[in-house]
C-alpha positions in Angstrom: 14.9 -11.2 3.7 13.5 -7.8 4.4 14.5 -9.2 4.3 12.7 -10.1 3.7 13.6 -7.3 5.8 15.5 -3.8 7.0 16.3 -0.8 5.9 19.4 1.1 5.0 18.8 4.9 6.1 19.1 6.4 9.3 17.3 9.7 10.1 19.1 12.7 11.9 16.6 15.4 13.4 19.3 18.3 13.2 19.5 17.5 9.6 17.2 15.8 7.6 18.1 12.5 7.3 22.1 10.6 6.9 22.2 7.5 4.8 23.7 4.7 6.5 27.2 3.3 5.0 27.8 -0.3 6.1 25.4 -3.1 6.8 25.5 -6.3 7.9 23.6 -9.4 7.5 22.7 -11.9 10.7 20.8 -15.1 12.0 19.2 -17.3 9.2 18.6 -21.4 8.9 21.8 -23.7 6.9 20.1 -26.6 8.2 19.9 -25.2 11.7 19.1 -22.2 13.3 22.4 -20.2 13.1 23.3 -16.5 14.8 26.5 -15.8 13.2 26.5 -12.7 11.2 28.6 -11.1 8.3 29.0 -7.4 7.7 28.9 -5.4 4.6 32.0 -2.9 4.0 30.8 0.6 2.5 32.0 -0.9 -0.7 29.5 -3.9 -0.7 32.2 -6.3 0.2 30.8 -8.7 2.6 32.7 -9.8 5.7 33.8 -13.6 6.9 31.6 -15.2 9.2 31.6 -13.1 12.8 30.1 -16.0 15.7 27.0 -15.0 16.6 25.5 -13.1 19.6 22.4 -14.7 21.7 20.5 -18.0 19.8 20.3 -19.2 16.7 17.3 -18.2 15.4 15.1 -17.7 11.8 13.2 -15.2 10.1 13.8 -12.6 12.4 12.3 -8.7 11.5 14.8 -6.0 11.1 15.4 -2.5 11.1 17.5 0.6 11.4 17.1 3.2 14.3 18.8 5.7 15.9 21.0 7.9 13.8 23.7 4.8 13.2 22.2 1.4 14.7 20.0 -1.6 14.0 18.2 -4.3 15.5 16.9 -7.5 15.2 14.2 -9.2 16.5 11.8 -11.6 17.4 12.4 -14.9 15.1 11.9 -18.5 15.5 13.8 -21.6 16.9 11.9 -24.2 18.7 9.2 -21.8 19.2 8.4 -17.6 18.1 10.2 -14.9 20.5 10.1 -11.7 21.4 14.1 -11.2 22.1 15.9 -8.1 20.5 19.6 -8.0 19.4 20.8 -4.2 19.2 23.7 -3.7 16.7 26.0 -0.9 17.6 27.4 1.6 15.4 30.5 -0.4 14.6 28.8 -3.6 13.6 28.2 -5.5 16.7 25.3 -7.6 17.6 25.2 -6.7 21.4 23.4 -9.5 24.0 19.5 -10.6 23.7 17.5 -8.4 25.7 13.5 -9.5 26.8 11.4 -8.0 24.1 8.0 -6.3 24.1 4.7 -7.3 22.7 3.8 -10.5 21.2 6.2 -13.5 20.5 6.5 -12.9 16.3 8.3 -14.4 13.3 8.3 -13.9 10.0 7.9 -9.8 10.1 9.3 -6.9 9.2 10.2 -3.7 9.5 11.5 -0.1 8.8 12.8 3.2 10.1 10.9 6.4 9.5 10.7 9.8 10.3 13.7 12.5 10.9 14.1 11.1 14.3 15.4 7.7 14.0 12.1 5.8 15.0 11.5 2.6 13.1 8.6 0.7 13.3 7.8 -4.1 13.5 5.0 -5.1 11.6 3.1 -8.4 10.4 3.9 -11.8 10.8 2.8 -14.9 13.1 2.7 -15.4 16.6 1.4 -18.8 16.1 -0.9 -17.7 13.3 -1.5 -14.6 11.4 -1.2 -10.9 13.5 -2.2 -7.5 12.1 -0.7 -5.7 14.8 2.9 -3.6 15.1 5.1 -2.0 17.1 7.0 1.0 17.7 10.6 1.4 18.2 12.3 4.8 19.4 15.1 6.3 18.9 17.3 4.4 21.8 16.2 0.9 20.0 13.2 0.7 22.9 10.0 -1.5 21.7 6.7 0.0 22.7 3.9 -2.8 23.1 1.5 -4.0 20.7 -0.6 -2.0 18.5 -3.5 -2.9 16.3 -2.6 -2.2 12.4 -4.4 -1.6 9.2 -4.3 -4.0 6.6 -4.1 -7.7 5.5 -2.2 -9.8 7.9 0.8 -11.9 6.1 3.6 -13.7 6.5 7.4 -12.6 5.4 6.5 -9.1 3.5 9.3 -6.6 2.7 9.7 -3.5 4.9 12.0 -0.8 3.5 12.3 2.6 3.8 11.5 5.4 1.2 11.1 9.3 0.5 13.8 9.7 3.4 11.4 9.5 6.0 8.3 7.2 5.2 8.2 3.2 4.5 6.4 0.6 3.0 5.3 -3.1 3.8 4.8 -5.3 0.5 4.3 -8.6 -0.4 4.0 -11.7 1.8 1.6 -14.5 2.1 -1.5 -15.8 4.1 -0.7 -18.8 5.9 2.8 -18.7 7.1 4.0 -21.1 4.4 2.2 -22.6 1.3 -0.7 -20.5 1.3 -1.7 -17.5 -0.9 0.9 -14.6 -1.9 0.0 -11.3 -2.0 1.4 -8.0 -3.6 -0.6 -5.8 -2.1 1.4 -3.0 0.2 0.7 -0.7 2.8 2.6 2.6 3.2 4.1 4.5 6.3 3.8 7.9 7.1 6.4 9.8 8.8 5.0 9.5 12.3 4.9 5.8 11.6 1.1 5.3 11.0 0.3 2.4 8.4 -1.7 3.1 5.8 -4.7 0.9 4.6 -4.0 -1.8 1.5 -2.9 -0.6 -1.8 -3.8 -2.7 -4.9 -0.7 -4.9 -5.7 2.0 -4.8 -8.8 4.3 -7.6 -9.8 4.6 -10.9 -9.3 2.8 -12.2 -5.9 5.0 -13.9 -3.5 6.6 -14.0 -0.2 10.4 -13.7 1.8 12.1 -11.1 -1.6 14.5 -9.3 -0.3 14.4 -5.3 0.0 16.7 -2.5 0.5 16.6 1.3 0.1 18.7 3.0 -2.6 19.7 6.1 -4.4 19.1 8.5 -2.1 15.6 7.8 -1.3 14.1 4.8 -3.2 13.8 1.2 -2.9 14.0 -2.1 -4.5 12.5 -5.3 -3.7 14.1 -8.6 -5.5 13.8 -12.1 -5.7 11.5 -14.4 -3.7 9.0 -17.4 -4.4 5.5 -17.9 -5.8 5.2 -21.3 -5.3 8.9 -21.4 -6.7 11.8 -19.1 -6.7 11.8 -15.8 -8.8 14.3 -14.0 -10.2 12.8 -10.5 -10.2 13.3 -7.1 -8.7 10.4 -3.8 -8.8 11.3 -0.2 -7.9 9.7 1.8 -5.4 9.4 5.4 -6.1 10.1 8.1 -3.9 6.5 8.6 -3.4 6.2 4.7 -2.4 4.9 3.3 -5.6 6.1 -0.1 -6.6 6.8 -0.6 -10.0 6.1 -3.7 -12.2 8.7 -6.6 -12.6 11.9 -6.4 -14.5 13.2 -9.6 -15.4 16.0 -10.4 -12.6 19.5 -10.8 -12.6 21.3 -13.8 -11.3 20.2 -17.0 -9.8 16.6 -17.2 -8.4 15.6 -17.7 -4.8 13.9 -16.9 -2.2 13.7 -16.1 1.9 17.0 -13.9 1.5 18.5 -11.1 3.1 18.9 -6.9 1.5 20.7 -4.4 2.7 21.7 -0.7 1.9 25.4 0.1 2.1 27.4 3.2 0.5 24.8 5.7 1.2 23.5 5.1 -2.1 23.6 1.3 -3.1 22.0 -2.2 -2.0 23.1 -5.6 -1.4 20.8 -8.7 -1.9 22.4 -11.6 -0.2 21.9 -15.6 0.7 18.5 -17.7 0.3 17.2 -21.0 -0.7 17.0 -22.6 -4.4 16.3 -26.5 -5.2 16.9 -27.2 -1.6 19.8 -26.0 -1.2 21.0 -22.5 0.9 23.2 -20.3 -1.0 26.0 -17.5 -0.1 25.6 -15.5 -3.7 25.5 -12.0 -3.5 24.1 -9.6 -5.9 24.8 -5.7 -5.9 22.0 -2.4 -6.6 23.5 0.1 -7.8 22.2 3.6 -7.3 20.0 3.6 -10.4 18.3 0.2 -9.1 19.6 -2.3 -11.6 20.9 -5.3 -9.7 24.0 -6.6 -10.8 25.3 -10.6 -11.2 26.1 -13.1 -9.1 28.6 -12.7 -7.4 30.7 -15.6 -5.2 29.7 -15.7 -1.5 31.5 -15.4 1.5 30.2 -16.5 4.5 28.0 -19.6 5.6 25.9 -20.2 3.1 21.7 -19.8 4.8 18.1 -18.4 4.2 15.6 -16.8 6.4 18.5 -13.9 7.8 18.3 -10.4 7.7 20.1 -7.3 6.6 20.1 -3.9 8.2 22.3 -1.2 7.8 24.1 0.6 10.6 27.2 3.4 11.2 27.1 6.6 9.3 31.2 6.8 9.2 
């Protein structure tokens, strides 16, 4: 989900900023709460099933840090956590480690900066928070922080411009409430900016991943049903207006950048059922068609892109 949730580029201080090459999708809901995960090969070829690391657990928020890693954290189960999963640079979700800060699910989050900070925002701790967190370059959370702008449930958070982000979308009420898509941007040193006046179709758990070199794309999600649409997001963080999507609708999926250039939309929920299609971005933005999953077929993962190799 971004995905809703991640990002797909890492930042290098010595030299601007190196894209991230592989990605891999993890956690999610087939039924159950599941914590396999599946990896994405440079070439957007997603991996069998790997058995998963630490609980099974839902709508977890994601992001790259570091110059070649990613994390995952918080999520639900039987209740909201605040555990973190580190995923190496070669792909592997390492052991749950005691998180920071508030118990949340239903977030997101990006990297930003040239020093491989990332930053967790929105979602619900039991109801609606507007506060976020700050992760450093070694994948440590800093506590709680107060942020700017409307508290919702399953937004995108993607990174942009090669150092900044954005949060977009979501909705009020943590399910079956109102969808928003308003966004707030994310300045290099990881201050979020106040609401900016939505476009496109309203609606909550789209996927989102960063392409091109330094754009984004958010796709698919539901508005009271699933949506088959994607809108651009410049390199100056403006979201475009809907183009008509590609492939089957659904919602509460998984993104993901891979090839240093390129994005993967992956998973989700349609009719009641979960799904394993998989649609490719290529470096232009236009996503492609379905394409047959591999892997178990869930909603409510994540993507995030690691290794720079």
């Amino acid at each position: 989900m971004a995905g809703p949730l991640q990002n797909s580029w890492m930042y290098a201080s010595s030299a601007g900023y190196t894209p991230t090459t592989r990605g891999i999708f993890a956690y999610g809901r087939d039924g159950s709460d599941v914590a396999m995960s599946n990896l994405v090969s440079d070439q957007g070829v997603i991996a069998a099933d790997v058995s998963g690391v630490g609980d099974g657990r839902r709508t977890r928020s994601a992001t790259t840090f570091g110059v070649d890693q990613g994390l995952f954290y918080g999520g639900v189960s039987d209740a909201a956590s605040n555990y973190a999963n580190l995923v190496n640079n070669q792909g592997v979700v390492q052991a749950s480690a005691s998180g920071v800060g508030s118990s949340t699910n239903g977030g997101s989050g990006m990297a930003y900066g040239l020093e491989g900070q990332a930053i967790l925002g929105y979602g619900l701790t039991g109801s609606l928070v507007s506060k976020s967190k700050l992760v450093n370059d070694q994948g440590v959370i800093q506590g709680d922080t107060d942020l700017v702008g409307t508290k919702r449930y399953l937004p995108i958070g993607v990174a942009y411009g090669e150092d900044k982000g954005i949060f977009a979308f979501g909705e009020n009420a943590g399910g079956g409430g109102t969808n928003y898509n308003m966004s707030n941007l994310v300045t290099n040193v990881g201050v979020i900016g106040t609401d900016v006046t939505g476009v496109g179709t309203a609606r909550l758990g789209a996927g989102s991943a960063t392409y091109g070199p330094n754009k984004a794309i958010a796709a698919y999600g539901n508005d009271g049903s699933s949506v088959s649409v994607s809108n651009l997001i410049s390199d100056q963080g403006v979201v475009a207006s809907d183009v008509n999507g590609v492939g089957t609708a659904r919602s509460t999926i998984g993104g993901v950048g891979y090839g240093s250039d390129k994005g993967a939309m992956a998973y989700g929920f349609h009719s009641g059922s979960y799904l394993n299609t998989k649609n490719l971005v290529n470096n232009n933005g236009v996503v492609g068609a379905d394409v047959t999953g591999v892997g178990t077929a869930r909603s409510m993962g994540q993507g995030v892109g690691y290794s720079i190799a």
